[in-house]
DRENKOL-422190 format. One record per atom (N, C-alpha, C): residue in three letters; x, y, z. Coordinates in steps of 0.001 Angstrom, whole numbers, plus 500000, padded with zeros to 6 digits. Layout:
N
alaXYZ ...
END
This chain:
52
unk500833498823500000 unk500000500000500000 unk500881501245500000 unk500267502380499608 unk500792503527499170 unk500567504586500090 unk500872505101501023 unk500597506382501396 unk500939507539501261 unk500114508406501075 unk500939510124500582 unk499941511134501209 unk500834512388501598 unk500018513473502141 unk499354514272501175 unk498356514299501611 unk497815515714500748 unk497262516508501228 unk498004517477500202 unk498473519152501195 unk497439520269500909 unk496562519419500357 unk495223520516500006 unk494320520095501205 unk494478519289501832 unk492865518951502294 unk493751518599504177 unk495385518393503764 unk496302517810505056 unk495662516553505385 unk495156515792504463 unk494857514243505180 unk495624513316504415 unk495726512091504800 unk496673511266504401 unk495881510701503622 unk496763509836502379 unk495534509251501504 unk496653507750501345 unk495780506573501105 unk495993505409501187 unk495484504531499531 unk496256503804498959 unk495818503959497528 unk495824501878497374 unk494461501537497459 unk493936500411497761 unk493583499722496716 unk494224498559496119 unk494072498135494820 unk492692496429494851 unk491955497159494039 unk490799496343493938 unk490818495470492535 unk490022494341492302 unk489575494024490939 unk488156494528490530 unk489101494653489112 unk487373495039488263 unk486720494489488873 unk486493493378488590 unk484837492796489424 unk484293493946490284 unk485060493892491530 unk484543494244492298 unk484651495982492555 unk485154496409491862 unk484924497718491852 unk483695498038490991 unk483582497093489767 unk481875496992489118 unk481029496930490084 unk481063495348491035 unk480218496014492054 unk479825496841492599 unk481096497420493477 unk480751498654494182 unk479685499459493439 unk480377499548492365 unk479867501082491559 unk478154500647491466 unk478189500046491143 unk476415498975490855 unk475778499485492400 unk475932499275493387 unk475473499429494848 unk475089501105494650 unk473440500970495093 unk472690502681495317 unk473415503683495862 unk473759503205497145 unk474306504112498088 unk475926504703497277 unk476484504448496379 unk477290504499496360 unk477931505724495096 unk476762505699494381 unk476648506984493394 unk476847508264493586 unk476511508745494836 unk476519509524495801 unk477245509887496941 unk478471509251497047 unk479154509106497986 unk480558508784497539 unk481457509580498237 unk483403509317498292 unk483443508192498540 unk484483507537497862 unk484815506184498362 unk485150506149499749 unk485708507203500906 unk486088507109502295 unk484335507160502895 unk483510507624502700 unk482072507630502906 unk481735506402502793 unk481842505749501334 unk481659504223501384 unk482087503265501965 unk483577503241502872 unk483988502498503255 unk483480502744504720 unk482984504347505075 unk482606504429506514 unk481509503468506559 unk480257503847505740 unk479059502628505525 unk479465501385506321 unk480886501087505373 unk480618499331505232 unk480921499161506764 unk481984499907507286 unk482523499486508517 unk481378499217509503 unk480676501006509391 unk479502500524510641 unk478202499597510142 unk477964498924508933 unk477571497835508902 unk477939496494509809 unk479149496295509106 unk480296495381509929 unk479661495528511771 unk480157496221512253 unk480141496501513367 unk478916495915514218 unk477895496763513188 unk475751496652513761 unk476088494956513403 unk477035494379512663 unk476353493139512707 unk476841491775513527 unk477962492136513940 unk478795491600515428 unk477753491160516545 
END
């Protein structure tokens, strides 16, 4: 994994390598048209979490 600062926004960014497939997925999913991929991944987490 890749990390680098960025100096526009000062947050760190992390560069996460997916397969097509599943980035088709993603993109296919409602919620997701509408939303940053860091938004999307907040989703999934507190999904994850509610379902523990």
């Amino acid at each position: 994994m890749t990390t680098k600062s960025t100096k526009s926004t000062n947050l760190s960014s992390t560069t996460i390598r997916i397969s097509s497939s599943t980035k088709e997925a993603l993109e296919n999913l409602d919620f997701v048209r509408k939303d940053t991929f860091e938004e999307i991944l907040l989703k999934l987490i507190e999904h994850y979490k509610n379902k523990k």
